[in-house]
C-alpha positions as CSV (number, residue, x, y, z in Angstrom):
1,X,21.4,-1.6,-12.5
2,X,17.6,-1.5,-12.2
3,X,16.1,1.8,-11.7
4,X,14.5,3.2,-8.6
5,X,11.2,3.4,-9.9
6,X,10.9,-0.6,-10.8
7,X,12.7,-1.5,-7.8
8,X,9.7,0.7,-5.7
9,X,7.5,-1.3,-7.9
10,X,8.8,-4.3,-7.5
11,X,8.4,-3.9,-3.7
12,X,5.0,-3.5,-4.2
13,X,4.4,-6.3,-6.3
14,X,5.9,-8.7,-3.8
15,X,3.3,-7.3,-1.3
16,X,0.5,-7.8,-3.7
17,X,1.2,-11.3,-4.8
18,X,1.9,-12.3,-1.3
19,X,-2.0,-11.2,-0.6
20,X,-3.0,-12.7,-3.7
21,X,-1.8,-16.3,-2.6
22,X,-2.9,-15.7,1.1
23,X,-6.5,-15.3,-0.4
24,X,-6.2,-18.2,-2.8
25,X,-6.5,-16.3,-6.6
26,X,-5.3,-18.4,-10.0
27,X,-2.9,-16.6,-12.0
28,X,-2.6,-16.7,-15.8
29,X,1.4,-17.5,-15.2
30,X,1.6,-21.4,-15.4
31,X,4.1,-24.2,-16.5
32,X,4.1,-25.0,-20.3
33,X,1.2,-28.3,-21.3
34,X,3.1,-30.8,-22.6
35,X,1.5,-30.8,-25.9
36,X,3.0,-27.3,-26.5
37,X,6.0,-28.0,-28.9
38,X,9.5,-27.8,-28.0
39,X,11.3,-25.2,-29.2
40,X,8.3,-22.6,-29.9
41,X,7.9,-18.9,-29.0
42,X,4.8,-16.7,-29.2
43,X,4.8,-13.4,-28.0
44,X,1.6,-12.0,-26.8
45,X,1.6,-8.3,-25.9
46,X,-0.7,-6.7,-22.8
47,X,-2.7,-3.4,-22.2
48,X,-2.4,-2.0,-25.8
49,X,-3.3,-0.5,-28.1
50,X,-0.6,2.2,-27.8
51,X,-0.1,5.4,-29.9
52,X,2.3,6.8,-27.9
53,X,5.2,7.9,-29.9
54,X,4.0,5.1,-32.2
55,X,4.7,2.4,-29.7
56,X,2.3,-0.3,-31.1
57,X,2.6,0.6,-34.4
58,X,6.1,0.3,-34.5
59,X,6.1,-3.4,-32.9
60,X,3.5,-4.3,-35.7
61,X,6.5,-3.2,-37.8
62,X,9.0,-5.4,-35.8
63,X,6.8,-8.6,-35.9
64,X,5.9,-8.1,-39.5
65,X,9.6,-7.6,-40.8
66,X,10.7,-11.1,-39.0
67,X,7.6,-12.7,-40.3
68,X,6.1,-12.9,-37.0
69,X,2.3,-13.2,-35.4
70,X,1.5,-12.5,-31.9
71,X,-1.2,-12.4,-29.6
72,X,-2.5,-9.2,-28.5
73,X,-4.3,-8.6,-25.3
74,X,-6.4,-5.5,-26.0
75,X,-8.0,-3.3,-23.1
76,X,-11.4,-2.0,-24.5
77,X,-10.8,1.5,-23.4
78,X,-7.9,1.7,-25.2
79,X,-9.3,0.0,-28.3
80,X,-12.1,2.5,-28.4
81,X,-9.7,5.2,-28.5
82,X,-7.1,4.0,-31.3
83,X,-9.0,1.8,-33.7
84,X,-6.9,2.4,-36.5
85,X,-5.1,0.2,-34.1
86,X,-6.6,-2.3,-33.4
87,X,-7.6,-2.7,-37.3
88,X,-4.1,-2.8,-38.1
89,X,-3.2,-5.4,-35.6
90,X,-6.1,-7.6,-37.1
91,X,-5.3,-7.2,-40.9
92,X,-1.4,-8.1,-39.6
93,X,-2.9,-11.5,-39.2
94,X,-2.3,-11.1,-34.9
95,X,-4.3,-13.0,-32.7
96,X,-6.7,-10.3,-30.6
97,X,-7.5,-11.0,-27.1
98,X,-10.3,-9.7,-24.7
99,X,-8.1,-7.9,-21.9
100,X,-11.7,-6.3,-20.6
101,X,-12.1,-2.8,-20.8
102,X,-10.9,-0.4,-18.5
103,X,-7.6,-0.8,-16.2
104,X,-8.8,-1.9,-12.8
105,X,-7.2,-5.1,-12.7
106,X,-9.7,-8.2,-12.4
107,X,-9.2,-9.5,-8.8
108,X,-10.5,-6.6,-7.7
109,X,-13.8,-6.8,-9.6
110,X,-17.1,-8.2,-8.0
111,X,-19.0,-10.2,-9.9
112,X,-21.2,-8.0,-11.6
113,X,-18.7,-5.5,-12.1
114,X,-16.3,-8.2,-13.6
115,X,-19.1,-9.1,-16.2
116,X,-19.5,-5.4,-17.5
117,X,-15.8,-5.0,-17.3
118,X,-16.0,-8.4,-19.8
119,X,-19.3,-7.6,-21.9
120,X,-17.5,-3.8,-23.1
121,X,-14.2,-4.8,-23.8
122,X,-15.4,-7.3,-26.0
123,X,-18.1,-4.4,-27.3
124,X,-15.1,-1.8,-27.6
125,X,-13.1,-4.1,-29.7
126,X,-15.7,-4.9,-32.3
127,X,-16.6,-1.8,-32.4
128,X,-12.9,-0.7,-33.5
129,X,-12.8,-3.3,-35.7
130,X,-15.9,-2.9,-37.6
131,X,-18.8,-4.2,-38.8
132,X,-19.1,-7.9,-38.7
133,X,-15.6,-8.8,-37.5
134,X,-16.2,-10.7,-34.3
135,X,-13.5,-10.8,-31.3
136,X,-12.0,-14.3,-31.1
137,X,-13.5,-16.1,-27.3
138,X,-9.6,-15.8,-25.5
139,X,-9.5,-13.8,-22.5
140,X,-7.0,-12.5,-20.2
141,X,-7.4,-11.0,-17.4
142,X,-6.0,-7.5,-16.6
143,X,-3.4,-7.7,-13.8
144,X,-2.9,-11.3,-14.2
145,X,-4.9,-12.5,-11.2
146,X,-8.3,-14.0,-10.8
147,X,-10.9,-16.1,-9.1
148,X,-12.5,-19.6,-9.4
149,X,-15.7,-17.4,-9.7
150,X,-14.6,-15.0,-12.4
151,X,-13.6,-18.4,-14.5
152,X,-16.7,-19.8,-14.5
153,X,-17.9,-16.6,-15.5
154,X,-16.0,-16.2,-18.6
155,X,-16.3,-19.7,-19.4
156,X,-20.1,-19.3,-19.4
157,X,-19.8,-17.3,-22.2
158,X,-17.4,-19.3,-23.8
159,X,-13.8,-17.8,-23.2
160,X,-10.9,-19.6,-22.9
161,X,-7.8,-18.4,-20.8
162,X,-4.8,-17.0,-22.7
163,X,-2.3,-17.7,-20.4
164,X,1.6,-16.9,-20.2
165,X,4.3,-18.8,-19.1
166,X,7.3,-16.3,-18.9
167,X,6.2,-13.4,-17.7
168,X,8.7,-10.6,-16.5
169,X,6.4,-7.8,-14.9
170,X,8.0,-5.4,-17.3
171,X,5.2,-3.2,-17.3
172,X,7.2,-1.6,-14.0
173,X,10.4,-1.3,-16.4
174,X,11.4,1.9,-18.2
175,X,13.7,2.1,-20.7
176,X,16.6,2.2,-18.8
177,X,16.1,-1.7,-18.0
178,X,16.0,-2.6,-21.6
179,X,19.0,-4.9,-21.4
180,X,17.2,-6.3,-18.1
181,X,13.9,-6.9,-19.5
182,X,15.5,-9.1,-23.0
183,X,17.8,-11.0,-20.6
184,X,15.0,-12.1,-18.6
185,X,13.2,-13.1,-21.5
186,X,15.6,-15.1,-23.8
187,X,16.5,-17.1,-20.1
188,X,13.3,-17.6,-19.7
189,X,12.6,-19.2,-23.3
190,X,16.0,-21.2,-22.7
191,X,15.1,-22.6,-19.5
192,X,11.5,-23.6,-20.5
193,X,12.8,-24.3,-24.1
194,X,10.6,-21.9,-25.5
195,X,7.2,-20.5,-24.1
196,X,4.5,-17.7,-24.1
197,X,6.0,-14.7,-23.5
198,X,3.6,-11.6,-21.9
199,X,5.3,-8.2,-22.5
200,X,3.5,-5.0,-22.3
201,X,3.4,-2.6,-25.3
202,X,0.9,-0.3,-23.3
203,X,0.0,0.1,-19.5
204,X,-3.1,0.9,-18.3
205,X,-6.3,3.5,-19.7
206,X,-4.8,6.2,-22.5
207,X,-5.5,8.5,-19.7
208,X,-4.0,7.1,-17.2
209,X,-0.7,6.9,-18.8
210,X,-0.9,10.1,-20.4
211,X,-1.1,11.9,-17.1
212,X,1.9,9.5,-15.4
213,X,3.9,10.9,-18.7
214,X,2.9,14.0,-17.6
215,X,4.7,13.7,-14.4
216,X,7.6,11.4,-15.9
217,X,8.4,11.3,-19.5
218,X,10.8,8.5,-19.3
219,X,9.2,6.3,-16.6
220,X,7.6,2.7,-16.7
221,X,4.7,4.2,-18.6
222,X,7.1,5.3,-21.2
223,X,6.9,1.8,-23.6
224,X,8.3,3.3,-26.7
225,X,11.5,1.3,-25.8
226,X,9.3,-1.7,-26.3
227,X,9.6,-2.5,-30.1
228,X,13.6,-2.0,-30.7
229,X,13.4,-4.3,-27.0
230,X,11.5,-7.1,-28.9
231,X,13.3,-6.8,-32.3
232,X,16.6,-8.2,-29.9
233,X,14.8,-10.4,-28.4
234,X,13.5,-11.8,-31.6
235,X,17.2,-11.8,-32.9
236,X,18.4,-13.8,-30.2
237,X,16.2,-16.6,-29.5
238,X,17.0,-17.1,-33.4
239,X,20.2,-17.4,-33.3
240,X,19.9,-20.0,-30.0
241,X,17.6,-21.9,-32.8
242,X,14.2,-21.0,-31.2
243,X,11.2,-20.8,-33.6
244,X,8.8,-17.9,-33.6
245,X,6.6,-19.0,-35.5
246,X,4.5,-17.0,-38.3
247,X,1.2,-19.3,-37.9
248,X,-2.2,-17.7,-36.2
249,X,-0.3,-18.3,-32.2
250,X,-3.6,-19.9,-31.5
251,X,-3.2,-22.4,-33.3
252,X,-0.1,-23.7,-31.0
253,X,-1.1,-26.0,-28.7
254,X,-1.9,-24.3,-25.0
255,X,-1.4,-21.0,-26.2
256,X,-5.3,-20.6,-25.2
257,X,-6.9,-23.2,-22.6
């Protein structure tokens, strides 16, 4: 049974998206391309990085052990705060993406807000990483949602869209819908036969989630479920004869576009 807090959040969701489409926003959520290859899984992680009871760390473990690369989607805010992190992530040989930097999601940016937002992420990311290590042009944006506007911005400066196609809204999950969460995801792979899965190994500013911990240790801001989560979902789609592959995920066509 779900819990009561990601059914309220749920509830709220519904509201949101149906606002979204009434105002006419993209969303990063779209059907596969056909040139994506049958069969293929790459799992591409949102909001991180997360030192919380070793969250991220311990899925670097997890993808590492079954040979795996992902995509992370890195919020600058969060980079700047763990770049031990965010190097770690890099030298696994993960795909980093520009997530911007703080958690206000994107549709709710104007436009010079939305090009800050943009310009410090990217800026807090290569500052974690270090001198001369660039951030890759894939952008996603927090929250999922944008505008026609906010494309052309990004494209202007030469971003492509890292978008998902089985996404779950798990960030609203705790730990209690683990079960849940790898369910949704394995149908998901089987009924697009295979995809680009958008978990959430963090959720929102450090702060931010440090103060909802605060008020509820084992709530949806609690991720450290997350890696053991992804380690059975890994298992699973292998034994249904899905590949996750251990190439650089942007190399798989449509994984960026």
């Amino acid at each position: 049974m779900y819990s009561r807090t990601y059914r309220g959040g749920v509830r709220l969701l519904y509201i949101f998206l149906g606002l979204v489409l009434w105002v006419g926003c993209k969303t990063i959520q779209r059907a596969l391309p056909e040139a994506f290859p049958l069969g293929v899984v790459v799992l591409s992680f949102d909001d991180g990085p997360n030192a919380h009871e070793d969250t991220t760390l311990r899925l670097l473990e997890v993808l590492e052990r079954h040979g795996i690369r992902g995509c992370f989607s890195l919020l600058g805010i969060n980079a700047k705060r763990h770049p031990t992190l965010v190097q770690r992530i890099e030298a696994g040989g993960h795909r980093i993406i520009n997530h911007g930097y703080g958690e206000t999601w994107a549709i709710l940016l104007g436009e010079e807000a939305f090009e800050e937002n943009l310009l410090l992420g990217k800026e807090a990311i290569e500052g974690a990483l270090g001198a001369g290590k660039g951030v890759p042009l894939a952008y996603r944006p927090h929250g999922g949602f944008y505008t026609g506007g906010q494309q052309k911005q990004w494209e202007g400066q030469g971003y492509k869209l890292a978008p998902s196609s089985i996404r779950i809204y798990d960030a609203v999950l705790s730990g209690v819908d683990r079960e849940k969460a790898i369910m949704r995801v394995v149908e998901g792979v089987e009924k697009q036969g295979g995809g680009i899965v958008l978990l959430h190994d963090s959720r929102d500013a450090y702060s931010t989630m440090e103060a909802q911990l605060g008020r509820s240790p084992e709530g949806a801001f609690n991720r450290s479920w997350v890696p053991e989560a992804v380690e059975e979902i890994i298992v699973r789609l292998q034994q249904k004869g899905f590949h996750l592959s251990g190439v650089d995920p942007f190399l798989v066509p449509g994984v960026i576009q």
